[in-house]
Structures are given as C-alpha cells and as structure tokens.
ROTIRO-626921 format. One record per atom (N, C-alpha, C, CB): residue in three letters; x, y, z. Coordinates in steps of 0.001 Angstrom, whole numbers, plus 500000, padded with zeros to 6 digits. Glycine has a CB too. Example, Ala and Ser with C-alpha at 12.3 -4.5 7.8 and 13.67 -1.06 7.14 Angstrom:
# ROTIRO-626921
Ala513190494310507800
Ala512300495500507800
Ala513200496700507800
Ala511308495527509046
Ser512850497750507080
Ser513670498940507140
Ser512900500030507870
Ser514084499402505725
END
This chain:
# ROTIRO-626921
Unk184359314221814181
Unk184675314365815620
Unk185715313326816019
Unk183386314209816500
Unk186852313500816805
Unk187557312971817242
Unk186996311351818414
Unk188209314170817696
Unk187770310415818244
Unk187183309488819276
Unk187407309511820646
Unk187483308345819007
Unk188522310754821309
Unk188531310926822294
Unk188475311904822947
Unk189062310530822489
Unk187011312754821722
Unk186251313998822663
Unk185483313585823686
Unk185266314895821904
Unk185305314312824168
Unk184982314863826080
Unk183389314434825913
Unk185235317213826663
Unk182841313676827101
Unk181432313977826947
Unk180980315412826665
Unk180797313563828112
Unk179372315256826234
Unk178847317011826162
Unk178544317046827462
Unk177383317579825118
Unk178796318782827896
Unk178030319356829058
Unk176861318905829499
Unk177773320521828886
Unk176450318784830251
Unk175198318360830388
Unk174236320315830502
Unk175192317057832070
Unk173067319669830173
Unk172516321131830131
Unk171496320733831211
Unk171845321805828526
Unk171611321577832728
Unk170673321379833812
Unk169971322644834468
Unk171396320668834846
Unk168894322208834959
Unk168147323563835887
Unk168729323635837228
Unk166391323395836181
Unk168254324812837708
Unk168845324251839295
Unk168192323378840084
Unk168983325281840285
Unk166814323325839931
Unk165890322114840343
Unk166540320605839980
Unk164396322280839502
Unk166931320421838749
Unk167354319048838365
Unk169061319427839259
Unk167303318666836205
Unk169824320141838791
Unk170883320307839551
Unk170759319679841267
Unk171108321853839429
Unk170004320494842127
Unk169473320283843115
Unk169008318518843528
Unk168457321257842963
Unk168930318317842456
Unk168324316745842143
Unk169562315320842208
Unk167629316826840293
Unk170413316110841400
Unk171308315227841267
Unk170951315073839449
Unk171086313834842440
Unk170210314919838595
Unk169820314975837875
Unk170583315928836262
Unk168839315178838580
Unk171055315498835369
Unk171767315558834500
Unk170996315615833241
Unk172604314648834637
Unk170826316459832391
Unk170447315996830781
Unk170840316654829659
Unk169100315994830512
Unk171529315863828991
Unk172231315698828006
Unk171604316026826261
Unk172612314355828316
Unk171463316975825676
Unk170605317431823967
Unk171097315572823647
Unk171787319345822369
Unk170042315450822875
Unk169769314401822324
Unk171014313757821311
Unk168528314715821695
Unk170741314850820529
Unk171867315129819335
Unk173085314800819483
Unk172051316409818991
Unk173685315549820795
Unk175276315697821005
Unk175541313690821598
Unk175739317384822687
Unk174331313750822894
Unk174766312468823248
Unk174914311258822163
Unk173873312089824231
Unk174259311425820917
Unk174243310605820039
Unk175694310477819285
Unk173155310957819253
Unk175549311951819134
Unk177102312298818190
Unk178592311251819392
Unk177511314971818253
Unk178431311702820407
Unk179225311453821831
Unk179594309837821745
Unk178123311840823380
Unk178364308995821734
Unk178374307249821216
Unk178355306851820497
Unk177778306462821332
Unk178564307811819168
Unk179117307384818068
Unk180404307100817941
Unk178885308077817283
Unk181428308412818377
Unk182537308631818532
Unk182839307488819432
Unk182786309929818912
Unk182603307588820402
Unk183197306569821825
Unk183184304794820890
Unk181513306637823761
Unk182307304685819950
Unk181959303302819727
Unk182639303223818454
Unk180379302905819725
Unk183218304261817691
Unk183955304306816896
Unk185581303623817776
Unk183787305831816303
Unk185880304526818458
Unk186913304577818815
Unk187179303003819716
Unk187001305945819485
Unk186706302174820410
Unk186344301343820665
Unk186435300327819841
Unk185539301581820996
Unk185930300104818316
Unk186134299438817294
Unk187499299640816858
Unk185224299712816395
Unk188172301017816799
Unk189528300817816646
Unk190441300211816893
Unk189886301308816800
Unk190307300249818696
Unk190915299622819503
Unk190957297790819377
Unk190331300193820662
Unk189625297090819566
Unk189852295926818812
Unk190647295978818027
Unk188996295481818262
Unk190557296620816748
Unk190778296556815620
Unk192444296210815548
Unk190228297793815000
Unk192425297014816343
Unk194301296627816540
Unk195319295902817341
Unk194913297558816783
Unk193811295075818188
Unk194079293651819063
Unk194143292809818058
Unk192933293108820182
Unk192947292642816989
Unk192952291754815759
Unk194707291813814841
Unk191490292473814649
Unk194664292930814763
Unk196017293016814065
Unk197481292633814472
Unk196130294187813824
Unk197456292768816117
Unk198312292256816901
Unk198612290378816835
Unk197758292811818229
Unk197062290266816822
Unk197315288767816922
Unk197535288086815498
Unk196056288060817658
Unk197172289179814253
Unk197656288359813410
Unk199364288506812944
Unk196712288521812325
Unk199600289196813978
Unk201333289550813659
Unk202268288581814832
Unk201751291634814015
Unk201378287901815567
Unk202290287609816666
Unk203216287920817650
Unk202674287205816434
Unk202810289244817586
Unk203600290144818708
Unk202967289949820034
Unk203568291784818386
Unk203848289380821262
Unk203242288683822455
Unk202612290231822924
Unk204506287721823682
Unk203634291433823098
Unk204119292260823847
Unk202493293217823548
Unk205835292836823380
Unk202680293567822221
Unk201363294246821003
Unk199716293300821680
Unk201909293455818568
Unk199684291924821659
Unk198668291852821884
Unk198176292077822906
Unk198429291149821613
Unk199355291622824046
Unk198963291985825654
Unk198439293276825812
Unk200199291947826666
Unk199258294300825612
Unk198530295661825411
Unk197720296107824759
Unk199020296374825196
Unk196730295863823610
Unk196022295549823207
Unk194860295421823740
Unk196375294948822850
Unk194933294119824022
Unk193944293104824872
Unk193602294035825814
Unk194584291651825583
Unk194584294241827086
Unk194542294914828222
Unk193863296411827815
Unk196034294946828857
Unk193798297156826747
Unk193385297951826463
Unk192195297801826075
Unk193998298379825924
Unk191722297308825233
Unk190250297071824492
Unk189359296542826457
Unk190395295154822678
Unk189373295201826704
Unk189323295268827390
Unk188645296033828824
Unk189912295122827000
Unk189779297045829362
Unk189810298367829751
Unk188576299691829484
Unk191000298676829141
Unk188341299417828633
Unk187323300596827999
Unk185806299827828618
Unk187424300755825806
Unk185426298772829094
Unk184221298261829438
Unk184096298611831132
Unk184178296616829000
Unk182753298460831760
Unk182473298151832732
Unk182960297416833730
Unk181814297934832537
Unk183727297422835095
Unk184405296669835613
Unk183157295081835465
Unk184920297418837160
Unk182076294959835684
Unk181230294156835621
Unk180884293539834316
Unk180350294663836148
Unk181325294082832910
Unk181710293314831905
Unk182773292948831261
Unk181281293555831288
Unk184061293171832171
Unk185505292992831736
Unk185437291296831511
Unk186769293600833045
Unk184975290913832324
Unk185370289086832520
Unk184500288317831152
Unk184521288247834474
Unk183287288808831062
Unk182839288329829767
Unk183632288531828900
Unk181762288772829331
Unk184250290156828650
Unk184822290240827234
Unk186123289894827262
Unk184728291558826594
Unk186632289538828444
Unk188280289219828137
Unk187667287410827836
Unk189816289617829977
Unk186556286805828283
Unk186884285206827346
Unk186143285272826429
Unk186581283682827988
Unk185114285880825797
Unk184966285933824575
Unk185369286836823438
Unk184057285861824586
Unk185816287763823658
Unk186411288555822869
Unk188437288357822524
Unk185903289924823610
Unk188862287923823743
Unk190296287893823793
Unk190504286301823846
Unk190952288775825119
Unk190035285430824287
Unk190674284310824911
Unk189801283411823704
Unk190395284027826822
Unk188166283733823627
Unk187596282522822598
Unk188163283032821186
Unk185664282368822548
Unk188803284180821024
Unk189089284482819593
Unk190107283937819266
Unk189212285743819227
Unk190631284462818113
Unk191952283794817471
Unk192732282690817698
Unk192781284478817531
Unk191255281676817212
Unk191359280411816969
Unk192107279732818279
Unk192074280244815612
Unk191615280319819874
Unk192200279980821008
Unk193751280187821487
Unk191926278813821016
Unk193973280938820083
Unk195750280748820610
Unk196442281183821607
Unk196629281225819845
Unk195239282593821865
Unk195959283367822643
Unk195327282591824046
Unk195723285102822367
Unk194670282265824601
Unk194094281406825720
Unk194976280212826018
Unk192660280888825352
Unk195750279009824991
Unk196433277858825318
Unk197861278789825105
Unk196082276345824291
Unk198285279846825198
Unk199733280626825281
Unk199769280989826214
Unk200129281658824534
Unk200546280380827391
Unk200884280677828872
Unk201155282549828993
Unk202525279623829325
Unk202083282480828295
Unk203147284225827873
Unk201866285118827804
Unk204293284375825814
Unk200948285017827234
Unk199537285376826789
Unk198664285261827727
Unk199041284645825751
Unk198405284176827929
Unk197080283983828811
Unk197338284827830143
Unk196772282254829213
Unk198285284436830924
Unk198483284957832072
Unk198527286270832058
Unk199453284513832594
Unk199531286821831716
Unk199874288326831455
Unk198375289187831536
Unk200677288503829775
Unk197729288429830560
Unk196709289328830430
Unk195381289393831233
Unk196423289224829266
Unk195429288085831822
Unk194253287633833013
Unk194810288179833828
Unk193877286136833477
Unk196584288649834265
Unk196392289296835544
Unk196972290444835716
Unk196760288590836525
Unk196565291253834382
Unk196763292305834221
Unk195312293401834651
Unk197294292223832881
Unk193937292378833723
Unk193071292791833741
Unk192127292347835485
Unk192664292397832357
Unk192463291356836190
Unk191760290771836749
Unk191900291815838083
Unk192080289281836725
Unk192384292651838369
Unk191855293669839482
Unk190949294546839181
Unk192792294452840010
Unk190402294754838114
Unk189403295176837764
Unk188190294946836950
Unk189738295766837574
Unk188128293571837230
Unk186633292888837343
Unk185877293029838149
Unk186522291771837395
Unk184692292555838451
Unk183886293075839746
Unk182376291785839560
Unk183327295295839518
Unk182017291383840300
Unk181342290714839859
Unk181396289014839345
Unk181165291469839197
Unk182339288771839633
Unk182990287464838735
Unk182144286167839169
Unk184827287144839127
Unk181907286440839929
Unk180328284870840601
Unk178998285399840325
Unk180106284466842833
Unk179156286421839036
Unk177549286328838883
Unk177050285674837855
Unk176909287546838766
Unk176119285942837158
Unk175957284822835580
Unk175493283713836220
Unk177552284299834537
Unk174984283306837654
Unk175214281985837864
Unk176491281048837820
Unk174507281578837150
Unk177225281987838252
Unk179117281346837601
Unk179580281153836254
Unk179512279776838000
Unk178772281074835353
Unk178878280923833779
Unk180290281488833857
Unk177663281832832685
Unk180569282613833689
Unk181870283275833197
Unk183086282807833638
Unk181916284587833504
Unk182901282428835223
Unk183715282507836233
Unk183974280526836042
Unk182880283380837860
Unk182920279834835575
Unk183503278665835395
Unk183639278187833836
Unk182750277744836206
Unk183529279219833078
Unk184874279001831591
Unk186114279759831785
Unk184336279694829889
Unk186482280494832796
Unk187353280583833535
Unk188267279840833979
Unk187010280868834138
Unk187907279159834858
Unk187925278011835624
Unk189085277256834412
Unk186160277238835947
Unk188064276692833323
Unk188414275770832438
Unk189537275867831790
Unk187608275642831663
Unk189510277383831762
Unk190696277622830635
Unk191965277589831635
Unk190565279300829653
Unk191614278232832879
Unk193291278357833518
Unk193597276716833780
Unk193449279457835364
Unk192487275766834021
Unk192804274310834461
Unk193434273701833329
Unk191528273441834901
Unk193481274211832117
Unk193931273501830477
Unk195295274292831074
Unk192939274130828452
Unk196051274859831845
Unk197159275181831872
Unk198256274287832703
Unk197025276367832222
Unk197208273139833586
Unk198046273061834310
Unk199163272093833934
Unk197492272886835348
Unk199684271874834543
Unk200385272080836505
Unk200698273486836183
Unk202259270946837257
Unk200475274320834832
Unk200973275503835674
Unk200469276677835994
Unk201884275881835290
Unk200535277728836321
Unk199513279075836972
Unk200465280134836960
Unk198828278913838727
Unk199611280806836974
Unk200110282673836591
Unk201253282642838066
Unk198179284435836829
Unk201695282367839054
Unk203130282628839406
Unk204123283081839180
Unk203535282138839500
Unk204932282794837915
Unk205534283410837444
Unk205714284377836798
Unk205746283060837251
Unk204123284926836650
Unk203798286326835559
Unk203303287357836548
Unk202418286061834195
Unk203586287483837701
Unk203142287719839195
Unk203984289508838800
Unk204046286254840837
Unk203579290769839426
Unk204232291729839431
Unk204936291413840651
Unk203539292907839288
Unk206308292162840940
Unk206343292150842507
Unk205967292701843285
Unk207075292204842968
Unk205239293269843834
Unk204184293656844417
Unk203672291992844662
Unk203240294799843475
Unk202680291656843915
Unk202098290494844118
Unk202966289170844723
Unk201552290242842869
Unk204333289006843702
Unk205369288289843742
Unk205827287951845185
Unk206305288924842996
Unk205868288923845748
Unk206323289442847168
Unk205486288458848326
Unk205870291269847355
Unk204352289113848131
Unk202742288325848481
Unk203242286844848523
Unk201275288537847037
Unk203150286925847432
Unk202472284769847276
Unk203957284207847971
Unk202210283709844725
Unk205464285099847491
Unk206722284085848396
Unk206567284345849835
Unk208507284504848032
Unk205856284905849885
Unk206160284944852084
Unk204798284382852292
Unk206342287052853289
Unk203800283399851639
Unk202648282682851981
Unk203239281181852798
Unk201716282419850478
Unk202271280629853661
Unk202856279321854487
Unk202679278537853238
Unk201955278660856034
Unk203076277270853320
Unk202640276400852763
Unk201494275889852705
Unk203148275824852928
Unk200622276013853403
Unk199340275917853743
Unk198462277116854287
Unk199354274982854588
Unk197162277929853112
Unk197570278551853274
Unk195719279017853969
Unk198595278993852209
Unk195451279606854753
Unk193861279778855040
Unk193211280931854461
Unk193558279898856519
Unk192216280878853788
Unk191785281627853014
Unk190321282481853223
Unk191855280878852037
Unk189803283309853121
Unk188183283718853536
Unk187851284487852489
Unk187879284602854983
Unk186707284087851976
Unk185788284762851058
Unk184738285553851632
Unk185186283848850238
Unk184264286901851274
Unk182986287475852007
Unk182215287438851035
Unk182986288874852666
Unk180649287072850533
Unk180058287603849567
Unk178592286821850172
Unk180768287294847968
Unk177292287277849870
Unk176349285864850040
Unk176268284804849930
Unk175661285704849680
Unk175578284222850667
Unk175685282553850964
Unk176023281898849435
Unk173963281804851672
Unk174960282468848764
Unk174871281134847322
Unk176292281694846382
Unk172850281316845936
Unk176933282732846905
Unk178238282728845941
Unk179943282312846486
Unk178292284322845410
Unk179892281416847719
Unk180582281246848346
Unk181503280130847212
Unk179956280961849674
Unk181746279578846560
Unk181889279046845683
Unk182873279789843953
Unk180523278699845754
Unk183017280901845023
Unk183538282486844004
Unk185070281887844360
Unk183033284729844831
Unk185673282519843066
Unk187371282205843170
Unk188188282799843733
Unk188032282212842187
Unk187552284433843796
Unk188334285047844436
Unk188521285495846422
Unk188133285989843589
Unk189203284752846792
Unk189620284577848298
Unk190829286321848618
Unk190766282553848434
Unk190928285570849737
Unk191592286722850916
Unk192325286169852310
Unk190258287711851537
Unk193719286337852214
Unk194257285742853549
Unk193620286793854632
Unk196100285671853613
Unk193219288187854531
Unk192685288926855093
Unk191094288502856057
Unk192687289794854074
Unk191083288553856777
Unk189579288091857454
Unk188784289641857234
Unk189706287496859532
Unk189604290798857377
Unk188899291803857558
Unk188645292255855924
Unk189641292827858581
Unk189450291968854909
Unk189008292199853536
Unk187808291739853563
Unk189770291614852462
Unk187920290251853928
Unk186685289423853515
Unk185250289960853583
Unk186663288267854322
Unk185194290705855136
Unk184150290899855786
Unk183735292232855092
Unk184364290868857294
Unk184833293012854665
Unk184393294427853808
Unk183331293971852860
Unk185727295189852841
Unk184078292756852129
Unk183380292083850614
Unk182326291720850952
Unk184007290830849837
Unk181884290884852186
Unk180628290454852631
Unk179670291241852926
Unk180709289817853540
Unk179947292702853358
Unk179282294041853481
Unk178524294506852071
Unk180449295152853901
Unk179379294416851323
Unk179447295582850431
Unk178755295049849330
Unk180884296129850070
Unk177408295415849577
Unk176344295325848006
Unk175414294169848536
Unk177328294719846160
Unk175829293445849561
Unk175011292535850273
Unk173740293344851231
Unk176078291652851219
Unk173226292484851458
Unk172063292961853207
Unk171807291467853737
Unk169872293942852830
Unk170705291583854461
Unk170702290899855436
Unk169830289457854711
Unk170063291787856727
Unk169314290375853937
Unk168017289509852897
Unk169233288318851484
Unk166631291467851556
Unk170548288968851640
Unk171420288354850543
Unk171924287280851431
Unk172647289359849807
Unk171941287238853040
Unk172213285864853416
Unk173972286137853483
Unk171530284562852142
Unk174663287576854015
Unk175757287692853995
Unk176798287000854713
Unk175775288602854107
Unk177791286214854198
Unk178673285184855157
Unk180271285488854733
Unk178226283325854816
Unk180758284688855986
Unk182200284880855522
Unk182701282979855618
Unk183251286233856860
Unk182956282676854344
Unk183868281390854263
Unk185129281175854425
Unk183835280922853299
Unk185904279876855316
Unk187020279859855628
Unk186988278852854582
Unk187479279718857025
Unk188051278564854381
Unk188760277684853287
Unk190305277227853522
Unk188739278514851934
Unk190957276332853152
Unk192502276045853066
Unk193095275508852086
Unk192923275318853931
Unk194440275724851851
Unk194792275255850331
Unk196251275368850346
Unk194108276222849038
Unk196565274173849641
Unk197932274321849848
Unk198822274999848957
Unk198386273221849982
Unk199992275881849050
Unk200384277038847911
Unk200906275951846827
Unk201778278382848451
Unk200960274716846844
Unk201589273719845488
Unk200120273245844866
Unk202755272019846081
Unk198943273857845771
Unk197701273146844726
Unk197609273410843150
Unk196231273683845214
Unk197147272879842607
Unk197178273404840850
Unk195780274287841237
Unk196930271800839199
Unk194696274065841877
Unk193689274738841930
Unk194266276896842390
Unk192690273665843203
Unk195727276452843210
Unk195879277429843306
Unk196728278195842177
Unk196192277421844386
Unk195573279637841764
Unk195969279751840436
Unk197201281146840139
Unk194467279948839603
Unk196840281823841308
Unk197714282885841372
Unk197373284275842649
Unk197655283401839799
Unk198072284877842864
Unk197950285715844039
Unk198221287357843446
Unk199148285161845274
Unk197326288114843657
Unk197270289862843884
Unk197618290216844779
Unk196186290588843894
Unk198204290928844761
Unk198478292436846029
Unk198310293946845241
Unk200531292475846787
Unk197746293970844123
Unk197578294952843726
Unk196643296153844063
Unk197518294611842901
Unk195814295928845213
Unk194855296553845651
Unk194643296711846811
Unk194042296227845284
Unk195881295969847470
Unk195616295676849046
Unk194671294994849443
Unk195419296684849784
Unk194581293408848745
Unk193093292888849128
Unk193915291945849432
Unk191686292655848114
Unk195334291341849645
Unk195340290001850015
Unk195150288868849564
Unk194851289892850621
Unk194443289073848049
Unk193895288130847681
Unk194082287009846547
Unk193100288602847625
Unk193210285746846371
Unk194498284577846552
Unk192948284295845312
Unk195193283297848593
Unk193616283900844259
Unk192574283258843202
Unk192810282060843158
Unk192576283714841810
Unk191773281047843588
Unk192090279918843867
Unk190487279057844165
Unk193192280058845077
Unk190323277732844188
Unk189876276909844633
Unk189769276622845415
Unk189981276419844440
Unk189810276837847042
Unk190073276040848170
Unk188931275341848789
Unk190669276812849113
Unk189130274656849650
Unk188517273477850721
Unk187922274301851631
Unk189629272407851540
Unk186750274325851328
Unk185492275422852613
Unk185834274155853730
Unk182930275656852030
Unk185955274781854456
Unk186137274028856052
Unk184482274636857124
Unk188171274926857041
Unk184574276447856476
Unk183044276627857649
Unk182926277717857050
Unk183046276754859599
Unk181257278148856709
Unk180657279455856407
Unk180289280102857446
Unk179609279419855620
Unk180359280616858014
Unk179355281559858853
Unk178727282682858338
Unk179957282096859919
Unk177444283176858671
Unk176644283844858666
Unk177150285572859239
Unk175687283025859357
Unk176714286849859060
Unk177876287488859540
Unk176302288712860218
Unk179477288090858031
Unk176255289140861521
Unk175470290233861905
Unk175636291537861212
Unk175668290428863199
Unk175015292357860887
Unk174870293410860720
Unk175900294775861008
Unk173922293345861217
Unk176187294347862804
Unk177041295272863179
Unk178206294679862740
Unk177003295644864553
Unk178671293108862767
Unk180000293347862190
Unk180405293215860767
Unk180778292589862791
Unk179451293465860336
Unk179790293958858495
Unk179900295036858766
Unk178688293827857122
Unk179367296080859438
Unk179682297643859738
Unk180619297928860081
Unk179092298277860525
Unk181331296965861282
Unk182765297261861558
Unk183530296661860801
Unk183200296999862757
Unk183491295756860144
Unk184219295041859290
Unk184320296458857582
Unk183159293194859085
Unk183010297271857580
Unk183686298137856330
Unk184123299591857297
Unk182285298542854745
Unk184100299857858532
Unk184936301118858704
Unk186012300484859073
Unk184494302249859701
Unk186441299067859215
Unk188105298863859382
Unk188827298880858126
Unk188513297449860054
Unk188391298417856490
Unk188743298627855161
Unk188633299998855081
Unk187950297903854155
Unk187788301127855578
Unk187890302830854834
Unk189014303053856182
Unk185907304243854785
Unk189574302432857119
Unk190150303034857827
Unk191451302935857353
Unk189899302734858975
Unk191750301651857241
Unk192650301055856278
Unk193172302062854807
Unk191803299691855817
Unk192367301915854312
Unk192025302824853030
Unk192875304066853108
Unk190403303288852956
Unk192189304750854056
Unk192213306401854391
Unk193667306293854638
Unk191181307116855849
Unk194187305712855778
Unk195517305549855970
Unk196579305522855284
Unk195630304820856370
Unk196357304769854141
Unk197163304223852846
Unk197271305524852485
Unk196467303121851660
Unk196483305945851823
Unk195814307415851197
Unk197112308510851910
Unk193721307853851994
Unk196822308422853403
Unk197972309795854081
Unk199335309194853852
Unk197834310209856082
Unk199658308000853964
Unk201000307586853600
Unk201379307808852516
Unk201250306463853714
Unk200531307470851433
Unk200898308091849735
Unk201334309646849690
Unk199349308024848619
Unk200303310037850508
Unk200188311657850301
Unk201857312146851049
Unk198457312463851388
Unk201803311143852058
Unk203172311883852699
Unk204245311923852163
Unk203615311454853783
Unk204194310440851513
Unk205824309899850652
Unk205763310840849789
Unk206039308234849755
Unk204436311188848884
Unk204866311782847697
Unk205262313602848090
Unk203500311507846491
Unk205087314027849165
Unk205099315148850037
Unk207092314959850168
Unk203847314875851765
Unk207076314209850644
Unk208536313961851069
Unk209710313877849388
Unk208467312144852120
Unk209136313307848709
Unk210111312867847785
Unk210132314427846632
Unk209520311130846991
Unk208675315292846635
Unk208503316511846183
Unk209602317240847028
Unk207018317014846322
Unk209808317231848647
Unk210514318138849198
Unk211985317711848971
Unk210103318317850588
Unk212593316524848880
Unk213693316137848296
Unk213879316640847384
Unk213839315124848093
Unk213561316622846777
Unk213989316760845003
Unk214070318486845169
Unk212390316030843481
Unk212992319001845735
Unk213192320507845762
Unk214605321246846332
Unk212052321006846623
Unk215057320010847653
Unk216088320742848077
Unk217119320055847663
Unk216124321026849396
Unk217377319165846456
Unk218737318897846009
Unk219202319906844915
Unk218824317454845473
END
C-alpha cells in the first residue's frame, strides 16, 4: 500500500451516523497506520539525510515537513527534540537553520505554555544561545512589514489563564488577546488578559508574525497588569475575532473573484 493512501471509509449505521459516530474494520485502520507511520519514517529519514549533506535549503524543508505531519499540540516538542536536539545541535546553534525553521513552523503550534512550560522554556534557551541576535531578519514580509512599522516601545497583551501568563507568545492586538483568553478557557481556568511592554531592541524580543492575523510578537516582556476578564467580554471579545475572520474570508473571496474576472477578460 502506498504511504499516501486515503483513510478507509468509515463503515456507519444511520443511528451512529445520526450520532456523529464513525467506525472504522479493524483491519483496514491497522493497514491505514501502518502506511501513515511508514511514510512518516520516510520523511525523517530524509531530514537525517539532509543534515548529513549540509544542504541549509534540504534540511529546512525537511524539518518543516516531518515536523508538519504531527499535531499542532505536538509540533513544539518534536521540532526541539527531534530537529534542534539532533544532529549533534548543529542545526539549533545555525542561525540560517534555527530561525528559518522555528518560524516557519511556529504558526502552527498550539499549546506552547503547557508541559508546565518545559518545552516552551528549552525554547527559551536555545533562541537566548543566539543572542544579540533573533529571527528578524528571517521574517517573511508579511511579518517583516509588521515588526518595521512597530514603536520603539512596544505594548503587548497575552490572553490565556492566570497560571500561563508567563507564555511567549503576545499580541499588539487587545482584541486577539481576549479571543485567546476565551478560547479553551472558562471561568474555573481563571481567564485574564496581561499587559506587558518591551522594547523592539530587547534581545528578549525574539521575533514578530503576521502570518495569521494575530499581531503577534514572540517575546519576553515586562507584565505591568493582569486582569481578570468577565464572561460577557470574552464573548464579545470572540465574536469580534469571527467577525474579523469572516471579513478577511469575503475580501479573499472578492480579490480572488476580481483577479478570476481579469484574467477572463484580458
């Protein structure tokens, strides 16, 4: 079987249908994670090979690929132990390397202050063995764009529960923040929004996204005040992000509407 056959059908009643409910012959799903975990081993397989050839370009893609194939919630483990603690660290103390690939992969992590911070502070460690310097210059433009029109000083807000306020990833956005503080939290998680400040020459400050429309600023900063956040305005705080959202969404739809009708009538 090929490694990039299709899951099997699922075989359902209309009761389980009705359910939401899915099940899969034993057999096939087995055959299914064989293949997938085959193919998966490949993929390493040819991150390993990359790095023993020294091709910057080969491993980045690579990396970014293997990588890729996990759980947004286990990307951050396996990009520092699988990519960054391997090959004898090289690829982790290689700026060209390190960066590229931390901020290639890092919009699709999820989770990065959990572990008790474990992950998120060998993290920490490795981008601080870089300094004075930081992913800036490995910035897409998109992002690029972002971080040159930031003040020099720059205010920052994190949304997430109280005990993870201490998370790297920030937001010049107040209303991102408050989405983040919504979302997967309740009332029982102690949901807050932290202000912070930092100056754009800090070394703590490590680099800036715009890849998602989050605003957001990976960094260290100086909590100045947490607040605690009500109920209703985490509610309004996530229909102003789907409003946001949705919007983006009709503008895409339009441009790409417009540039289809161009092209049709040249």
């Amino acid at each position: 079987m090929k490694a990039t056959a299709t899951k099997p059908t699922p075989i359902i009643s209309e009761a389980e249908e009705a359910l939401g409910i899915s099940v899969v012959p034993h057999d096939e799903w087995v055959k299914w994670r064989k293949a997938w975990g085959a193919f998966k081993a490949r993929v390493w397989k040819q991150l390993r090979q990359a790095e023993r050839s020294g091709d910057k370009q080969a491993i980045i893609g690579a990396a970014t690929t293997a990588v890729g194939l996990y759980d947004n919630g286990a990307r951050l483990p396996m990009t520092i132990r699988e990519v960054f603690w391997k090959n004898g660290m090289r690829t982790a103390e290689n700026p060209d390397l390190f960066w590229p690939i931390l901020i290639d992969l890092w919009d699709g992590y999820d989770w990065t202050a959990a572990h008790g911070l474990f992950w998120q502070n060998c993290l920490v460690n490795l981008m601080d063995a870089h300094k004075p310097c930081s992913g800036h210059a490995y910035l897409t433009d998109a992002s690029g764009g972002f971080y040159a029109d930031l003040p020099d000083v720059v205010t920052v807000y994190r949304g997430c529960a109280r005990q993870h306020v201490n998370g790297i990833a920030w937001t010049t956005d107040i209303a991102t923040a408050g989405f983040f503080a919504a979302r997967g939290n309740t009332a029982a998680d102690d949901a807050v929004i932290a202000t912070g400040t930092i100056l754009k020459s800090d070394p703590k400050f490590y680099f800036a996204s715009q890849e998602r429309d989050e605003f957001e600023i990976v960094c260290r900063p100086e909590i100045v005040k947490i607040e605690p956040q009500k109920p209703e305005m985490l509610e309004a705080y996530m229909e102003a992000r789907q409003k946001m959202v949705k919007n983006q969404w009709h503008a895409m739809v339009a441009e790409a509407e417009a540039a289809k009708n161009e092209e049709a009538a040249s």
